[in-house]
Phi, psi and omega in degrees: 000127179307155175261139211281110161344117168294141191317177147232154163214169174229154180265135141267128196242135165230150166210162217277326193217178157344264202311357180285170165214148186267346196317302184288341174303301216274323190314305213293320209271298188318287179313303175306346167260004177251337174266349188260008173066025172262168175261122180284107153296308191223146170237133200238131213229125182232151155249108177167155204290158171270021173280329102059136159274163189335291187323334205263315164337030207308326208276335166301285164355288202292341205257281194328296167305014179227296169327290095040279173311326196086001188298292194253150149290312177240143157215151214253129171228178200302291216228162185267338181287322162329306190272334174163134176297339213258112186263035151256353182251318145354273181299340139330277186307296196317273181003297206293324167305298156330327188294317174278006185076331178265152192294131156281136167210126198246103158358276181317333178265309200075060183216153185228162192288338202243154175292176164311300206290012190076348184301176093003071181321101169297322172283342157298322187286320158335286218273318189301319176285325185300314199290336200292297167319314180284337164328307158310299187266358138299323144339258171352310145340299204281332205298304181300339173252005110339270198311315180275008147315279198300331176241003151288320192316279214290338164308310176283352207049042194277170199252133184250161173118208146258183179267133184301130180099005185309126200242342190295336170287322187262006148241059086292339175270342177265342150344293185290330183255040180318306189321307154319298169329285222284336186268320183286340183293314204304342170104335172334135127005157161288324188279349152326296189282343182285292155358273185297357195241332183088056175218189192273161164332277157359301204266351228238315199260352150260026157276294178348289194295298172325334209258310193294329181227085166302338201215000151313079157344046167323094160349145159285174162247139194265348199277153181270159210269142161342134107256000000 
Protein backbone atom coordinates (compact mmCIF):
# COMPACT_ATOMS: atom_id res chain seq x y z
CA UNK A 1 0.00 0.00 0.00
CA UNK A 2 1.47 3.63 -1.15
CA UNK A 3 2.17 5.50 1.87
CA UNK A 4 0.06 8.82 2.04
CA UNK A 5 1.80 11.96 0.80
CA UNK A 6 2.83 14.31 3.50
CA UNK A 7 0.70 17.72 3.56
CA UNK A 8 3.23 20.74 2.04
CA UNK A 9 3.14 24.12 3.83
CA UNK A 10 4.88 26.85 3.80
CA UNK A 11 5.92 29.08 7.10
CA UNK A 12 5.25 32.57 6.99
CA UNK A 13 7.68 34.62 9.91
CA UNK A 14 7.33 38.35 10.42
CA UNK A 15 9.24 40.52 12.40
CA UNK A 16 8.54 44.83 12.75
CA UNK A 17 12.25 45.71 12.19
CA UNK A 18 16.16 44.68 11.36
CA UNK A 19 17.35 44.16 14.43
CA UNK A 20 14.78 41.40 15.12
CA UNK A 21 15.49 37.58 14.36
CA UNK A 22 12.29 35.13 13.21
CA UNK A 23 14.49 32.33 14.74
CA UNK A 24 12.38 31.43 17.28
CA UNK A 25 8.91 31.95 15.36
CA UNK A 26 10.57 29.96 12.63
CA UNK A 27 12.59 26.85 14.65
CA UNK A 28 8.75 26.25 16.64
CA UNK A 29 6.62 26.11 12.98
CA UNK A 30 9.71 24.31 11.82
CA UNK A 31 9.22 21.89 14.87
CA UNK A 32 5.56 21.67 14.21
CA UNK A 33 5.82 20.43 10.90
CA UNK A 34 7.98 17.87 11.67
CA UNK A 35 5.73 16.28 14.60
CA UNK A 36 2.83 16.88 12.16
CA UNK A 37 4.49 14.80 9.28
CA UNK A 38 4.15 17.86 7.29
CA UNK A 39 6.48 19.14 4.12
CA UNK A 40 7.83 23.04 4.87
CA UNK A 41 8.00 23.84 0.83
CA UNK A 42 8.96 27.48 1.33
CA UNK A 43 9.30 29.57 4.09
CA UNK A 44 8.48 32.88 3.56
CA UNK A 45 10.04 35.63 5.85
CA UNK A 46 9.47 39.42 6.27
CA UNK A 47 11.33 42.21 8.30
CA UNK A 48 8.69 44.90 8.04
CA UNK A 49 5.62 46.50 10.36
CA UNK A 50 2.55 44.71 10.54
CA UNK A 51 0.77 48.10 9.77
CA UNK A 52 2.48 47.71 6.45
CA UNK A 53 0.30 48.21 3.32
CA UNK A 54 -0.79 44.87 1.34
CA UNK A 55 1.37 45.82 -1.53
CA UNK A 56 4.63 46.14 1.03
CA UNK A 57 3.74 42.36 2.36
CA UNK A 58 6.19 40.35 -0.44
CA UNK A 59 6.35 37.48 2.24
CA UNK A 60 2.32 37.24 2.69
CA UNK A 61 2.16 38.08 -1.52
CA UNK A 62 4.44 34.96 -1.92
CA UNK A 63 2.66 32.19 0.97
CA UNK A 64 -0.72 33.73 -1.27
CA UNK A 65 0.99 32.80 -4.28
CA UNK A 66 1.84 29.24 -3.45
CA UNK A 67 -1.49 29.07 -2.10
CA UNK A 68 -2.76 30.06 -5.40
CA UNK A 69 -0.49 28.22 -7.39
CA UNK A 70 -1.62 24.41 -5.42
CA UNK A 71 2.13 24.11 -3.58
CA UNK A 72 0.55 24.19 -0.53
CA UNK A 73 -2.36 23.37 1.85
CA UNK A 74 -1.44 25.21 4.71
CA UNK A 75 0.44 28.06 5.66
CA UNK A 76 1.62 28.23 9.32
CA UNK A 77 2.28 31.54 11.21
CA UNK A 78 3.34 31.96 15.04
CA UNK A 79 0.86 33.82 15.99
CA UNK A 80 -2.36 36.20 14.28
CA UNK A 81 -0.23 39.36 15.45
CA UNK A 82 2.46 37.85 13.33
CA UNK A 83 0.36 37.90 10.38
CA UNK A 84 -0.59 41.32 10.42
CA UNK A 85 -1.69 44.87 12.90
CA UNK A 86 -4.08 45.77 10.42
CA UNK A 87 -7.47 43.06 10.69
CA UNK A 88 -8.64 44.37 7.21
CA UNK A 89 -5.26 42.83 6.00
CA UNK A 90 -5.58 39.82 8.37
CA UNK A 91 -8.95 38.95 6.73
CA UNK A 92 -8.13 39.48 3.39
CA UNK A 93 -5.62 37.03 3.49
CA UNK A 94 -7.50 34.13 5.17
CA UNK A 95 -10.55 34.77 2.49
CA UNK A 96 -8.08 34.69 -0.10
CA UNK A 97 -6.50 31.45 1.32
CA UNK A 98 -9.79 29.84 1.64
CA UNK A 99 -10.69 31.12 -1.82
CA UNK A 100 -7.93 28.54 -2.56
CA UNK A 101 -8.68 25.61 -0.52
CA UNK A 102 -6.07 26.28 1.84
CA UNK A 103 -6.05 26.37 5.66
CA UNK A 104 -4.48 29.05 7.97
CA UNK A 105 -2.98 27.48 11.13
CA UNK A 106 -1.92 29.64 13.84
CA UNK A 107 0.76 28.14 16.49
CA UNK A 108 -0.25 29.93 19.53
CA UNK A 109 -4.01 28.50 19.75
CA UNK A 110 -3.28 25.47 17.53
CA UNK A 111 -6.11 25.93 15.47
CA UNK A 112 -6.23 26.45 11.57
CA UNK A 113 -9.51 28.04 9.45
CA UNK A 114 -10.28 25.22 7.45
CA UNK A 115 -11.77 21.34 8.46
CA UNK A 116 -10.26 17.91 7.51
CA UNK A 117 -13.57 18.13 4.86
CA UNK A 118 -12.30 21.46 3.63
CA UNK A 119 -15.36 23.21 5.10
CA UNK A 120 -14.74 26.65 7.22
CA UNK A 121 -14.00 26.27 10.88
CA UNK A 122 -16.36 28.34 12.64
CA UNK A 123 -14.84 28.35 15.92
CA UNK A 124 -11.74 29.20 14.35
CA UNK A 125 -13.11 32.32 12.12
CA UNK A 126 -14.64 33.44 16.14
CA UNK A 127 -11.37 33.51 17.60
CA UNK A 128 -9.42 34.39 14.44
CA UNK A 129 -11.37 37.86 14.72
CA UNK A 130 -11.03 38.38 18.36
CA UNK A 131 -7.41 38.03 17.93
CA UNK A 132 -6.89 40.16 14.65
CA UNK A 133 -8.47 42.85 16.52
CA UNK A 134 -6.55 42.62 19.76
CA UNK A 135 -3.51 42.90 17.54
CA UNK A 136 -4.82 45.94 16.37
CA UNK A 137 -5.38 47.45 19.86
CA UNK A 138 -2.47 46.24 21.13
CA UNK A 139 -0.49 48.30 18.51
CA UNK A 140 -2.46 50.97 19.48
CA UNK A 141 -1.57 50.81 22.89
CA UNK A 142 2.18 50.08 22.49
CA UNK A 143 2.27 53.70 20.41
CA UNK A 144 0.51 55.82 22.93
CA UNK A 145 2.53 54.77 25.80
CA UNK A 146 5.57 55.42 23.40
CA UNK A 147 4.21 58.79 22.70
CA UNK A 148 3.35 59.56 26.21
CA UNK A 149 7.03 58.40 27.41
CA UNK A 150 8.50 60.37 24.98
CA UNK A 151 6.72 63.44 26.08
CA UNK A 152 7.46 63.10 29.86
CA UNK A 153 11.38 62.60 28.53
CA UNK A 154 10.84 66.09 26.59
CA UNK A 155 8.75 67.58 29.84
CA UNK A 156 11.71 66.95 32.14
CA UNK A 157 14.20 68.17 29.41
CA UNK A 158 16.11 65.14 28.71
CA UNK A 159 18.19 64.94 25.45
CA UNK A 160 16.15 61.81 23.50
CA UNK A 161 18.12 59.98 21.00
CA UNK A 162 21.72 59.22 19.73
CA UNK A 163 24.23 61.80 19.15
CA UNK A 164 23.70 63.37 15.84
CA UNK A 165 26.10 61.50 13.01
CA UNK A 166 25.87 58.72 15.01
CA UNK A 167 27.02 55.81 12.23
CA UNK A 168 26.78 52.10 13.93
CA UNK A 169 22.87 51.37 13.55
CA UNK A 170 23.11 52.62 10.06
CA UNK A 171 26.08 50.29 9.01
CA UNK A 172 24.79 47.51 10.36
CA UNK A 173 21.81 47.88 8.87
CA UNK A 174 23.20 48.16 5.19
CA UNK A 175 25.54 45.32 6.63
CA UNK A 176 22.49 43.28 6.96
CA UNK A 177 20.62 44.24 3.73
CA UNK A 178 23.67 43.73 1.41
CA UNK A 179 21.33 41.98 -1.04
CA UNK A 180 19.50 45.44 -1.28
CA UNK A 181 22.77 47.48 -1.94
CA UNK A 182 23.80 45.28 -4.50
CA UNK A 183 20.26 45.19 -6.64
CA UNK A 184 19.66 49.55 -6.45
CA UNK A 185 23.83 49.65 -7.42
CA UNK A 186 22.47 46.86 -10.31
CA UNK A 187 19.95 49.80 -11.18
CA UNK A 188 16.76 47.90 -9.96
CA UNK A 189 13.75 50.15 -9.13
CA UNK A 190 13.28 50.46 -5.24
CA UNK A 191 9.55 48.40 -5.39
CA UNK A 192 11.87 46.21 -7.98
CA UNK A 193 14.34 45.48 -5.57
CA UNK A 194 11.86 44.85 -2.55
CA UNK A 195 10.14 42.69 -4.70
CA UNK A 196 13.12 40.58 -5.77
CA UNK A 197 14.82 40.30 -2.40
CA UNK A 198 11.55 39.64 -0.26
CA UNK A 199 11.56 42.38 1.88
CA UNK A 200 9.43 45.79 2.61
CA UNK A 201 9.30 48.87 0.61
CA UNK A 202 10.03 50.43 3.55
CA UNK A 203 13.19 48.89 4.65
CA UNK A 204 14.56 49.17 0.53
CA UNK A 205 13.90 52.71 0.63
CA UNK A 206 16.05 53.33 3.76
CA UNK A 207 19.24 51.48 2.29
CA UNK A 208 18.49 53.91 -0.96
CA UNK A 209 18.84 56.93 1.71
CA UNK A 210 21.71 55.37 3.76
CA UNK A 211 23.75 54.41 0.21
CA UNK A 212 22.71 58.29 -1.30
CA UNK A 213 23.80 60.17 1.33
CA UNK A 214 26.59 58.25 3.53
CA UNK A 215 28.46 61.52 5.24
CA UNK A 216 25.11 63.21 5.84
CA UNK A 217 24.68 64.05 9.91
CA UNK A 218 21.71 62.60 10.44
CA UNK A 219 18.97 63.30 13.19
CA UNK A 220 18.31 60.72 15.72
CA UNK A 221 15.11 59.24 15.41
CA UNK A 222 12.86 59.27 18.70
CA UNK A 223 10.15 57.13 17.83
CA UNK A 224 10.54 53.40 19.06
CA UNK A 225 10.29 50.67 16.06
CA UNK A 226 6.64 49.46 14.55
CA UNK A 227 5.35 46.60 15.51
Amino acid sequence: MTAAKPVPVCILVRVSTAKQETDRQLSELQALALQKGWEVVEVCEESISGTADEEERHGMQRALELAREGKVKKVLVHEVSRLARKSSIAHKFVESLEEAGVSLYWHQQGIETLLHNGKRNPAAAIMFALLAEMARSERETIVERIKSGLDEARRKGRKLGRPVGSRVESDVFLQKHADIAKLLRAGHSIRNAAKIAGKGVSTVQRVKVLMDAPKVRRAPRTMASEV
